[in-house]
Backbone as a ProteinNet text record, in pm:
[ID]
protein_1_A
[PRIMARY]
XXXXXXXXXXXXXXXXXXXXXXXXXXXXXXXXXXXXXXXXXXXXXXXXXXXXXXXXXXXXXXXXXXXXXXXXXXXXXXXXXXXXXXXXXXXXXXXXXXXXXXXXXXXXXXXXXXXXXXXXXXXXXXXXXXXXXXXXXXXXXXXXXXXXXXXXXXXXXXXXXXXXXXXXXXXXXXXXXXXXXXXXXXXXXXXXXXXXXXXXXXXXXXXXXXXXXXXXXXXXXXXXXXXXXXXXXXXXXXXXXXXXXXXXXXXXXXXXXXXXX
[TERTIARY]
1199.3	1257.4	1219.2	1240.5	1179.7	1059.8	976.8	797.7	792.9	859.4	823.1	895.4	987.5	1056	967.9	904.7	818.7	656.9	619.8	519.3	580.7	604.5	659.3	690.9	714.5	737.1	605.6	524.2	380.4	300.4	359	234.5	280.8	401.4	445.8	385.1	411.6	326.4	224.6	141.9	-52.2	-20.8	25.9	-4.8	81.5	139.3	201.7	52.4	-2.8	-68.5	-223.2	-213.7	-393	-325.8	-203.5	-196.5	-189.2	-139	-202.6	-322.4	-433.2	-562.4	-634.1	-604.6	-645.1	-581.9	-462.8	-444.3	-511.8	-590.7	-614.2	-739.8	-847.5	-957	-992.6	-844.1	-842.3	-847.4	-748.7	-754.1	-893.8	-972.9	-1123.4	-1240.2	-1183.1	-1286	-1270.6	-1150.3	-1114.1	-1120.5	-1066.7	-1151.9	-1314.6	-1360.6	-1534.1	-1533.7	-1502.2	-1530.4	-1524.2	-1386.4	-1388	-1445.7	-1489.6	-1604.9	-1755.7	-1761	-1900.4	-1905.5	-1788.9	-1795.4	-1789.7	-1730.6	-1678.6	-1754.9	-1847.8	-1951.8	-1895.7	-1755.1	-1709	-1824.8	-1826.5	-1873.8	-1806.8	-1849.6	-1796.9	-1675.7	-1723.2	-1628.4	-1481.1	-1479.3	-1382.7	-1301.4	-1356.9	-1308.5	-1437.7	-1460.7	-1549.2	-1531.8	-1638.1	-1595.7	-1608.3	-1531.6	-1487.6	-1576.6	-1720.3	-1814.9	-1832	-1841	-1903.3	-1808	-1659	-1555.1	-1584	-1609.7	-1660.7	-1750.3	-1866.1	-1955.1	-1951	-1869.4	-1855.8	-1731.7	-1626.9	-1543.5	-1670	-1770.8	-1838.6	-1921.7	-1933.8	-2039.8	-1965.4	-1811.1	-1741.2	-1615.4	-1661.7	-1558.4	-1489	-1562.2	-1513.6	-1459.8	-1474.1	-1417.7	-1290.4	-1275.6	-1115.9	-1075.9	-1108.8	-1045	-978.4	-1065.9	-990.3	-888.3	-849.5	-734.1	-677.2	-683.7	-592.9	-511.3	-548.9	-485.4	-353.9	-405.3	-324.9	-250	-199.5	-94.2	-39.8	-123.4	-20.1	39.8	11.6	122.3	237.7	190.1	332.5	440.9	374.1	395.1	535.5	459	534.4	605.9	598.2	723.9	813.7	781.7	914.2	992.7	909	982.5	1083.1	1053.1	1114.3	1245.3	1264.7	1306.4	1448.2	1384.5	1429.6	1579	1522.9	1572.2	1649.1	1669.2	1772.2	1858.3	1828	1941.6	2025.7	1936.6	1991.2	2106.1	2033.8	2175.8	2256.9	2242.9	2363.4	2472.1	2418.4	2484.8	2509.2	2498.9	2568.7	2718.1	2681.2	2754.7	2926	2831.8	2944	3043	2993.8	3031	3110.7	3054.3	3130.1	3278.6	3241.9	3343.4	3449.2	3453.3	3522.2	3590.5	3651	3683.8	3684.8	3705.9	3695.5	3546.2	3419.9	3325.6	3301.7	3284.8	3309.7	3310.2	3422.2	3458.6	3445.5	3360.4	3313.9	3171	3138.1	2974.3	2862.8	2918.7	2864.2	2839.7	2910.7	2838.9	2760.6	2766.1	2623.2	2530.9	2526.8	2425.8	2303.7	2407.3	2380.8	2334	2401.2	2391.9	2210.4	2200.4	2037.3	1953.6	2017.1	1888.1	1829.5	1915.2	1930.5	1813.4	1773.6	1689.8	1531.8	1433.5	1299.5	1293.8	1169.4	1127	1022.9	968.3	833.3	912	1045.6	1130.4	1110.5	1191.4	1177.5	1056.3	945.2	851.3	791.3	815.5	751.3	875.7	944.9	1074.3	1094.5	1077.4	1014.8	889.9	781.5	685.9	684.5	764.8	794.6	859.3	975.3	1049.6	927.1	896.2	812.5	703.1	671	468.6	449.9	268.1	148.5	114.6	184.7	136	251.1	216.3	278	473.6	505.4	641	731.4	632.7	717.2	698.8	585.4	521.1	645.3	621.3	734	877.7	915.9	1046.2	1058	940.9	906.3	953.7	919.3	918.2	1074.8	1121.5	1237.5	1318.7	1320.2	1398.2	1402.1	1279.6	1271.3	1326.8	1296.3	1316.2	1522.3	1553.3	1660	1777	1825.2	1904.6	1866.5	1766.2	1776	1806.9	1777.8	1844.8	1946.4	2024.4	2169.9	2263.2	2196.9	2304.4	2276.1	2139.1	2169	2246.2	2231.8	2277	2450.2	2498.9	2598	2707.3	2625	2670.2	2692.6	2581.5	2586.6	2735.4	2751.6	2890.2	3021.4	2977.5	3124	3125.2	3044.2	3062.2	3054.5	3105.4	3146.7	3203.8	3168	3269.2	3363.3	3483.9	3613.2	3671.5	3615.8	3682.3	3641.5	3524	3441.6	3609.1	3616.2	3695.5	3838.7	3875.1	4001	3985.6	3901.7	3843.8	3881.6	3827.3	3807.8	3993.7	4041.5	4196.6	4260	4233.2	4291.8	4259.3	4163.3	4125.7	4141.7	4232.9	4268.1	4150.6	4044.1	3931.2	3958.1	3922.7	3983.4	3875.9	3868.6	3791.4	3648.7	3619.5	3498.4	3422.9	3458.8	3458.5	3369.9	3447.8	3469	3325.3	3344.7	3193.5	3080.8	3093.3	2934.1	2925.9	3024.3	3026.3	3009	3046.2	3085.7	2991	3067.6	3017.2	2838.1	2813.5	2685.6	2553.4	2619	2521.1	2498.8	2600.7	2619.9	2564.6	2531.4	2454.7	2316.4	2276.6	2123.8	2007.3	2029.1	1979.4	1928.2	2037.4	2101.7	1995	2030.6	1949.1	1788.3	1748.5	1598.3	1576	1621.9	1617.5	1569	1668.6	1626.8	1521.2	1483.4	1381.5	1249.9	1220	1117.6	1124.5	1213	1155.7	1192.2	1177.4	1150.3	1004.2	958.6	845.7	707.9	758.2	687.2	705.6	812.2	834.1	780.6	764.6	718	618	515.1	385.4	342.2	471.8	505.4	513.9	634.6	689	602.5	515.5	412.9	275.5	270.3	139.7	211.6	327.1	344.6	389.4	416	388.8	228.9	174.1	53.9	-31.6	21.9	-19.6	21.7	132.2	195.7	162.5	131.5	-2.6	-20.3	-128.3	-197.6	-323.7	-379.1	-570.2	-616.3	-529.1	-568.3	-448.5	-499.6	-457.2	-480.3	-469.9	-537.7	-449.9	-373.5	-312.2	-411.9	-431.9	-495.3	-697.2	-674.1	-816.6	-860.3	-755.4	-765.9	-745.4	-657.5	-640.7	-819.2	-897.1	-1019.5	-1131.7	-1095.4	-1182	-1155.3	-1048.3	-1041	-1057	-1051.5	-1109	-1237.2	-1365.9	-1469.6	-1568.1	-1432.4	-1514.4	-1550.2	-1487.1	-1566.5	-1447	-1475.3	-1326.8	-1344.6	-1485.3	-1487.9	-1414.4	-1480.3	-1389.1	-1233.3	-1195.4	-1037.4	-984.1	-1047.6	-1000.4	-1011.8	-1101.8	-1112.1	-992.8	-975.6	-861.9	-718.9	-700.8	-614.3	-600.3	-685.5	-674.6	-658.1	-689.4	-682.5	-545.2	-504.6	-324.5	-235.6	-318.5	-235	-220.5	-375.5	-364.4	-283.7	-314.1	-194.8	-73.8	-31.8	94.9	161.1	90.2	124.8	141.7	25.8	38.1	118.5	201.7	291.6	447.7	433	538.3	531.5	392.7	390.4	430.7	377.5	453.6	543.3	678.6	817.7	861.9	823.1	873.4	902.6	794.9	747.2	820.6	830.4	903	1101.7	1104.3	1264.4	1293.1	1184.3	1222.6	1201.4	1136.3	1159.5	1247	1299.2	1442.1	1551.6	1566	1666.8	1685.7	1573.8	1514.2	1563.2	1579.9	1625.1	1742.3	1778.3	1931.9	2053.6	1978.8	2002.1	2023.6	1882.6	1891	1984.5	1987.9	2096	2252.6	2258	2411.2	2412.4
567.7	637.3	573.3	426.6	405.6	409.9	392.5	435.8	567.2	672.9	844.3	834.1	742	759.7	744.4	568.4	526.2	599.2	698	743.9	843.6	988.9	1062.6	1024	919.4	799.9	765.9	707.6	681.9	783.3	887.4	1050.5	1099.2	1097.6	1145.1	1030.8	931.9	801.5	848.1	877.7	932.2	1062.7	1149.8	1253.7	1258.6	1145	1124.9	1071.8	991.4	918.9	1036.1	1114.6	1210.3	1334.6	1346.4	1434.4	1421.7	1236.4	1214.5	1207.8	1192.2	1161.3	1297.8	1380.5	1499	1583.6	1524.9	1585.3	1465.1	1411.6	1298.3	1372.7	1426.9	1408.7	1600.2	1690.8	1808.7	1756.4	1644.7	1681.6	1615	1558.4	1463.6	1571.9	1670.6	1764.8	1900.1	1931	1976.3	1949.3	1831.1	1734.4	1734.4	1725.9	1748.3	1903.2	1974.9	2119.2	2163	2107.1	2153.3	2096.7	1992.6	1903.8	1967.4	2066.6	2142.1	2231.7	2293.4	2458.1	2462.8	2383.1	2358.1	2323.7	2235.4	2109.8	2067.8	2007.5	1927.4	1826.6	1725.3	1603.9	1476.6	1387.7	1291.8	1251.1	1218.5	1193.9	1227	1351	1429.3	1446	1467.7	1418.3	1398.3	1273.8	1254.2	1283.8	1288	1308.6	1197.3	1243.3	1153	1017.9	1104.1	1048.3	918	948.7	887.7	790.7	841.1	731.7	598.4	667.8	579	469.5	535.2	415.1	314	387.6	295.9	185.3	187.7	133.6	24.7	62.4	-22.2	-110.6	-81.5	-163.1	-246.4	-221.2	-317.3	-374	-375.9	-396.7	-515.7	-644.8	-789.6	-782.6	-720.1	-715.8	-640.5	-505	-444.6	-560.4	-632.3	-739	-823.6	-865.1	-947.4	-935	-789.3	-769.8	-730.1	-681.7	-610.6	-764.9	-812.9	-1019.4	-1002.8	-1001.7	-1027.4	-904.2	-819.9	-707.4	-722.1	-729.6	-808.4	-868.8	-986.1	-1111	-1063.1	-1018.3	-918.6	-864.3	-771.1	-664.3	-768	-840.7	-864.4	-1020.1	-1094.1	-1163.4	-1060.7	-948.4	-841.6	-849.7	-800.2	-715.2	-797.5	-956.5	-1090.1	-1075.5	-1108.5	-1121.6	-989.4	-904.9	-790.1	-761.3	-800.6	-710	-829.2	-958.9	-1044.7	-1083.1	-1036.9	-972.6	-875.9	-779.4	-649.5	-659.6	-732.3	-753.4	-849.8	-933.9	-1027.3	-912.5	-848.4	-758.8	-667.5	-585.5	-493.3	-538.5	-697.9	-748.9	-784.9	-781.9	-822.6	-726.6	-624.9	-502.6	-437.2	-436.5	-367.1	-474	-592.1	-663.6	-688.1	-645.2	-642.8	-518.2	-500.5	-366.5	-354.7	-475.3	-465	-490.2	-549.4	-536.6	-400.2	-284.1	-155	-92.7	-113.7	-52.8	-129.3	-227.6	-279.5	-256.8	-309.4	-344.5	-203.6	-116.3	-23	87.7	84.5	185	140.7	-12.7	-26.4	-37.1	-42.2	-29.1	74.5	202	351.5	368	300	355.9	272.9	179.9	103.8	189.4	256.9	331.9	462.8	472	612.2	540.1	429.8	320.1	368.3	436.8	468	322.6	339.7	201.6	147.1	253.6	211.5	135.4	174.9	105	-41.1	-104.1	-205.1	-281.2	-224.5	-323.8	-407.5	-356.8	-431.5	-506.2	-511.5	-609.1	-733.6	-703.2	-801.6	-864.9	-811.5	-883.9	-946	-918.3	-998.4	-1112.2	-1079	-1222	-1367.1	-1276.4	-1339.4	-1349.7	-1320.5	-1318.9	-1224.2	-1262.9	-1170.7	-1246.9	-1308.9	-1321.2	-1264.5	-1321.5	-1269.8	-1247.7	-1346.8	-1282.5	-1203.4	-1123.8	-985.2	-877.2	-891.7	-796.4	-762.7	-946.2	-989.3	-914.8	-938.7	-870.6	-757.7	-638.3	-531.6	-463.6	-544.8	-497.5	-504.7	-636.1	-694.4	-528.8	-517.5	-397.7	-283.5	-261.3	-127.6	-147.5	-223.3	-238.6	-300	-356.1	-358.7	-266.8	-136.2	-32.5	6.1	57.9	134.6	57.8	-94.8	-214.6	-182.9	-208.2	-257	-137	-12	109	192.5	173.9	169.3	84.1	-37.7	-120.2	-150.6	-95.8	-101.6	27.8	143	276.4	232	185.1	153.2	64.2	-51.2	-128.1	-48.4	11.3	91.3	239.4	236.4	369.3	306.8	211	127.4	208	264.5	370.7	268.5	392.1	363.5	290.3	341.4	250.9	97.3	78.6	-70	-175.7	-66	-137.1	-180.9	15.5	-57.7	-139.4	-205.4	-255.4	-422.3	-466.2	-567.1	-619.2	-494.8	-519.8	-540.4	-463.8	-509.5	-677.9	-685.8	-854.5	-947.9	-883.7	-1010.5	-1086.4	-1004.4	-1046.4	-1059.8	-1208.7	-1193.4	-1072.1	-1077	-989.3	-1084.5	-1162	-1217.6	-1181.2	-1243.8	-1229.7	-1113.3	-964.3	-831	-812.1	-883.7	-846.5	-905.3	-986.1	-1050.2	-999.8	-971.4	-913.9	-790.5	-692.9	-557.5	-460	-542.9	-403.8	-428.2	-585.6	-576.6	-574.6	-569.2	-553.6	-370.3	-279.6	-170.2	-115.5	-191.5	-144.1	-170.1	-190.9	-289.6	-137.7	-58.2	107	153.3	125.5	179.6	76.3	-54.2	-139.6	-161.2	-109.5	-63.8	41	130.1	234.9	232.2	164.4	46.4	16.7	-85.6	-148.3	-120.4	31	83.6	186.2	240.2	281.9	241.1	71.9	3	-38	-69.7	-78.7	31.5	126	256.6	229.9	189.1	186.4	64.4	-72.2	-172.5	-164.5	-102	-151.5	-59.3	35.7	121.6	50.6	-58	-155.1	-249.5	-296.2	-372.8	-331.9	-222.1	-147.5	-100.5	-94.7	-4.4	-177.7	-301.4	-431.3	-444.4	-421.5	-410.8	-327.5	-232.5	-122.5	-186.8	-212.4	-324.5	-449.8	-530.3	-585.9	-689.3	-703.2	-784.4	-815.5	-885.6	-951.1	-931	-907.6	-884.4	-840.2	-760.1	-660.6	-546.2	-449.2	-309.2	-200	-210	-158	-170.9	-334.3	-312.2	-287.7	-276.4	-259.6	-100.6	1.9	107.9	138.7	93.3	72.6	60.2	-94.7	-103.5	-22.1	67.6	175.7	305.6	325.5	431.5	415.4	333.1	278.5	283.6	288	268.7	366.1	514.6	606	630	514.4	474.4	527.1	696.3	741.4	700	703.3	693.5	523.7	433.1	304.2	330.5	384.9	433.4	527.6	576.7	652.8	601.5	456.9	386	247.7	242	152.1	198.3	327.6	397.6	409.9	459.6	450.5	377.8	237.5	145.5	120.3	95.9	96.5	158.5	320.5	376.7	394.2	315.5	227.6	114	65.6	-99.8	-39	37.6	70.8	167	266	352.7	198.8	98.9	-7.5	-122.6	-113.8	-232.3	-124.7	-31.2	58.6	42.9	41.9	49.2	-56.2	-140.6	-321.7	-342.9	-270.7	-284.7	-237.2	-73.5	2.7	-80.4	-123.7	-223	-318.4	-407	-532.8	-430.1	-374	-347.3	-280	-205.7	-124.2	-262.6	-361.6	-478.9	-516.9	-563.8	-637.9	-611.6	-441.5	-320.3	-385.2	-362.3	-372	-481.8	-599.3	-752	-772.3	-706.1	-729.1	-643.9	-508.1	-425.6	-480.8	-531	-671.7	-767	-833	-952.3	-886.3	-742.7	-703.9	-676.2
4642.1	4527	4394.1	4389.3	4243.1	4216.2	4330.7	4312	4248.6	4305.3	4266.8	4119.2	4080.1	3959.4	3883.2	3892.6	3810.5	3770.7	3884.5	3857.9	3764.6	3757.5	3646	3497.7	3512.4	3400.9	3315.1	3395.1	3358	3325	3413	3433.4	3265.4	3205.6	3084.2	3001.6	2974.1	2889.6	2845.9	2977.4	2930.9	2922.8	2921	2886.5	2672.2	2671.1	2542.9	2424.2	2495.7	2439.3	2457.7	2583.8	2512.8	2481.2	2430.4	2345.9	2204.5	2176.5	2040	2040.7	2095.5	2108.3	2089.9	2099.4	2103.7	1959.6	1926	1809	1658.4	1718	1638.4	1602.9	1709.7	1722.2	1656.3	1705.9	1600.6	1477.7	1408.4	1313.7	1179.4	1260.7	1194	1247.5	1344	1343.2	1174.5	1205.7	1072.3	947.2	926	808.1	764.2	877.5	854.8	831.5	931.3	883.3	772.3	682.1	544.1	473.2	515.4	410.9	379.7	553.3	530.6	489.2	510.4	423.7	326.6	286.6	113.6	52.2	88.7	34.6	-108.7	-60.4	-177.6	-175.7	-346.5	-351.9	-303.8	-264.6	-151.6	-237.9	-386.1	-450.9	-496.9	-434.7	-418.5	-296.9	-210.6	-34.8	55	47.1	183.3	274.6	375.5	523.3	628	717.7	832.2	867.6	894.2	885.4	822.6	688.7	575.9	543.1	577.9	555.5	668.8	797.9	903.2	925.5	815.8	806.2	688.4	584.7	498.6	521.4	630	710.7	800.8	828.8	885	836.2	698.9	641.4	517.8	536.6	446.1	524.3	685.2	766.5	733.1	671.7	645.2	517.9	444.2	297.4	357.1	418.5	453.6	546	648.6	725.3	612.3	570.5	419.2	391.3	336.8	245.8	343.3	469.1	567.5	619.3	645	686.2	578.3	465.3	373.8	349.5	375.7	393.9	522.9	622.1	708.2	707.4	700.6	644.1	598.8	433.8	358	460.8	557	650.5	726.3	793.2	888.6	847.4	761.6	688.5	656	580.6	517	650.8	759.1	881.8	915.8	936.9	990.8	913.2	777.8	689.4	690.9	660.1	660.9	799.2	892.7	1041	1021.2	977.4	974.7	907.2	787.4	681.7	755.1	780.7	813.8	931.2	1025.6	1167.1	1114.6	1028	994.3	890.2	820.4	737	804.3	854.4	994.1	1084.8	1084.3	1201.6	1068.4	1014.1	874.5	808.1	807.2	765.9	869.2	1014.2	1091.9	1141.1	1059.8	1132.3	1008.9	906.7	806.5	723.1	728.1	665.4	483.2	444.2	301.2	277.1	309.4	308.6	332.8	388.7	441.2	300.2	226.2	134.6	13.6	-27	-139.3	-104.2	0.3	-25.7	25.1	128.2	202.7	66.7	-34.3	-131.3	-233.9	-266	-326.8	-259.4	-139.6	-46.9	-64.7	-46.9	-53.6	-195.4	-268.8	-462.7	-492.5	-396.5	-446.7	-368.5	-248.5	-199.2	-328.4	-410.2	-482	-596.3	-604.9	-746	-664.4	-760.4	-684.7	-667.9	-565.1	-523.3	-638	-718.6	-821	-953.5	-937.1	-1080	-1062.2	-918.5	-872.9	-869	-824.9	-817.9	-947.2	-1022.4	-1157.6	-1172.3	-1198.7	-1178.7	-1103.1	-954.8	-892.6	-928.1	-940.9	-976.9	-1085.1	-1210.2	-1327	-1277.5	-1184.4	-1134.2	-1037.2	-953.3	-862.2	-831.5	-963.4	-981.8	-910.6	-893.9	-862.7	-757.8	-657.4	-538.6	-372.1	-296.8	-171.1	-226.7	-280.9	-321.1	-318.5	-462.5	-482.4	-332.1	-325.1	-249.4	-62.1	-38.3	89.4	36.9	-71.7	-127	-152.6	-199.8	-178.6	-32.5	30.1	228.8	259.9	243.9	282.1	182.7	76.2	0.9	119.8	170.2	269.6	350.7	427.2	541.2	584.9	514.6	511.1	513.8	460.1	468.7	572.7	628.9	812.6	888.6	893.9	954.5	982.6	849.4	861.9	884.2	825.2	843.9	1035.1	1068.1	1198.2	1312.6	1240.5	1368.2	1318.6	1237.4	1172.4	1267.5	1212.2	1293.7	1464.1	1521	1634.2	1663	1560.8	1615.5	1586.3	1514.5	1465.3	1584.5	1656.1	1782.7	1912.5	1942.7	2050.7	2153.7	2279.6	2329.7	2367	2378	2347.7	2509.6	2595.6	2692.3	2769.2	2658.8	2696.9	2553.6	2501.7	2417.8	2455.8	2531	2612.4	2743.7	2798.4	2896.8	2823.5	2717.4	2661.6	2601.1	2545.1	2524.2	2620.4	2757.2	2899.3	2951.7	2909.1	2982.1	2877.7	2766.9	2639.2	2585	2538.4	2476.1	2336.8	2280.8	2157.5	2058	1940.5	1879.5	1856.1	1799.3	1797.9	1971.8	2062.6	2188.7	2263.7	2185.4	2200.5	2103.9	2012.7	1948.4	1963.4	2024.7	2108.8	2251.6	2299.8	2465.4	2464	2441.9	2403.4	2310.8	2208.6	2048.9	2050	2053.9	2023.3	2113.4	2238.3	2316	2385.5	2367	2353.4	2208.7	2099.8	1976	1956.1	2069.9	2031.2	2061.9	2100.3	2126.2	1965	1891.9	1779	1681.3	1679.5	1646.2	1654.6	1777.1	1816	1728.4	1685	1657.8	1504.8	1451.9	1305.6	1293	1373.7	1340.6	1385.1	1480	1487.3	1366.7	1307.4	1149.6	1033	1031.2	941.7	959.1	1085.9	1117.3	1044.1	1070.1	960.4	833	748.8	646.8	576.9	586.3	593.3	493.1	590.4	489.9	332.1	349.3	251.9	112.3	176.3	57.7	2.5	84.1	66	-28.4	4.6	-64.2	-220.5	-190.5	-378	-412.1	-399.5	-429.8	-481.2	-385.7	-427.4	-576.6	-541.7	-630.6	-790.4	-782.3	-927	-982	-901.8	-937.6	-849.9	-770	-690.3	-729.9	-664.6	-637.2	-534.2	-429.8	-271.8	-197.9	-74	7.1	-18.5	75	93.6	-10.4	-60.1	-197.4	-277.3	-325.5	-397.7	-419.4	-288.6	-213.4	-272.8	-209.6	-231.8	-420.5	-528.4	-647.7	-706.8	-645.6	-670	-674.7	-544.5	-487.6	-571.1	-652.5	-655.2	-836.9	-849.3	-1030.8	-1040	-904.3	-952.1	-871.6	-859.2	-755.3	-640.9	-603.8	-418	-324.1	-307.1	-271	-133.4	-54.9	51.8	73.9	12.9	25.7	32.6	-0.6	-63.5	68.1	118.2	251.7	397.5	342.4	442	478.5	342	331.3	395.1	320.6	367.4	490.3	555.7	702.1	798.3	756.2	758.4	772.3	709.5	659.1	748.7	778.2	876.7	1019.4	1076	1187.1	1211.2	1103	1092.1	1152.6	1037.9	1065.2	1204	1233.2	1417	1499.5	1479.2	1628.3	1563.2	1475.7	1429.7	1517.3	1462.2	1518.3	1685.2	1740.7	1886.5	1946.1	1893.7	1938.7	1923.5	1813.3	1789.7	1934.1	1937.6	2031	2187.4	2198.8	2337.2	2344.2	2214.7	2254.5	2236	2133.2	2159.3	2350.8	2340.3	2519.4	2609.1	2606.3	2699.5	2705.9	2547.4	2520.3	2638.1	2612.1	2654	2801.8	2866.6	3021.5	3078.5	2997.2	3049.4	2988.1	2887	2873.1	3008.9	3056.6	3147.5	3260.6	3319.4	3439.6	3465.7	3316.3	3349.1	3385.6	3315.2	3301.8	3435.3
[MASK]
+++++++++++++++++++++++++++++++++++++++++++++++++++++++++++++++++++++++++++++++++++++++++++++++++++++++++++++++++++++++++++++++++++++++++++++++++++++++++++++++++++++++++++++++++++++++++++++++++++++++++++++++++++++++++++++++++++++++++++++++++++++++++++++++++++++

């Protein structure tokens, strides 16, 4: 029985993964098509192609700046997801926090993110800094308001379960609330994971010397759209397999916290 489970399991996986593959490969066939019918100038929208080889012939210059948005990338993420569960755990465990801090929370998500970045970067220069603090800004509210929601929807009879066996409340919230919220918490931090390099690149965009923000900024000051679509793309590979490695390590987590229970 768990063999026939596990196959159906796997048989959906690959058929998940060549149906992105296939909608990947529609949509760079389409891209070229309108590039031929149209016969825009490259400068205007290159094609797939042309983005491809110029991705190949400046592969060490995008490695370059791609290192260095990473970094950004994934200090924010660190940073970020640990604010975020300490402030979750805080909030759900306080009720006047709840009602002081949970609406400026909400009231900074309402601040564009482009106001902020020059702000930060005035505070914290023109290097990794602002940019790390850029991320940490994003990535923080889906953190904390998912894994927050999650402690505050505790079903109700793990709770009367825990009042029956005289669990004190701290107790109840390391046994209980938070290991029943960590779904909720995955959930967070695979779309902060998307969001991430978001924060990082408009850091960039405000003023940097390096990373693919300002890679693409360079490229697109001196015409080189194809450089600029390569970067981009760039970026948005980074970002699907930063998301895929969240996904993986939170569904392991799940799997061995499951085991031990």
């Amino acid at each position: 029985m768990p063999g026939r489970a596990a196959a159906p399991a796997s048989g959906r996986r690959v058929m998940k993964y060549a149906s992105g593959l296939v909608a990947v490969g529609f949509a760079l066939v389409l891209w070229q098509g309108i590039v031929t019918l149209t016969g825009l100038p490259k400068f205007i929208l290159p094609g797939p192609l042309l983005v491809a080889e110029t991705w190949w012939t400046n592969r060490l210059l995008i490695a370059e700046h791609t290192l260095i948005t990473a970094m950004e990338v994934l200090i924010g993420l660190g940073i970020g997801t640990a604010l975020g569960i300490a402030s979750a755990i805080y909030l759900a465990s306080s009720r006047i926090g709840r009602l002081v801090i949970q609406p400026v929370l909400v009231f900074t998500q309402a601040l564009p993110v482009f106001a902020l970045a020059p702000i930060l970067t005035l505070w914290l220069g023109f290097g990794l800094g602002s940019k790390i603090a850029m991320a940490v800004l994003i990535i923080y509210f889906p953190v904390t308001s998912s894994f927050c929601d999650g402690l505050m929807r505790t079903p109700q009879g793990l709770l009367d379960l825990s009042q029956t066996m005289q669990a004190g409340r701290w107790r109840t919230l390391w046994l209980i609330r938070i290991p029943a919220a960590l779904p909720s918490l995955g959930s967070g931090i695979r779309l902060a994971a998307v969001y991430a390099p978001i924060g990082a690149v408009i850091g960039e965009w405000v003023g940097a010397s390096r990373g693919l923000g300002y890679l693409m900024l360079l490229a697109n000051g001196r015409a080189k759209t194809d450089l600029m679509f390569a970067a981009m793309l760039t970026l948005g590979v980074f970002a699907v397999l930063l998301h895929l490695l969240v996904h993986l390590a939170t569904r392991h987590l799940g799997a061995s916290l499951e085991e031990r229970g």
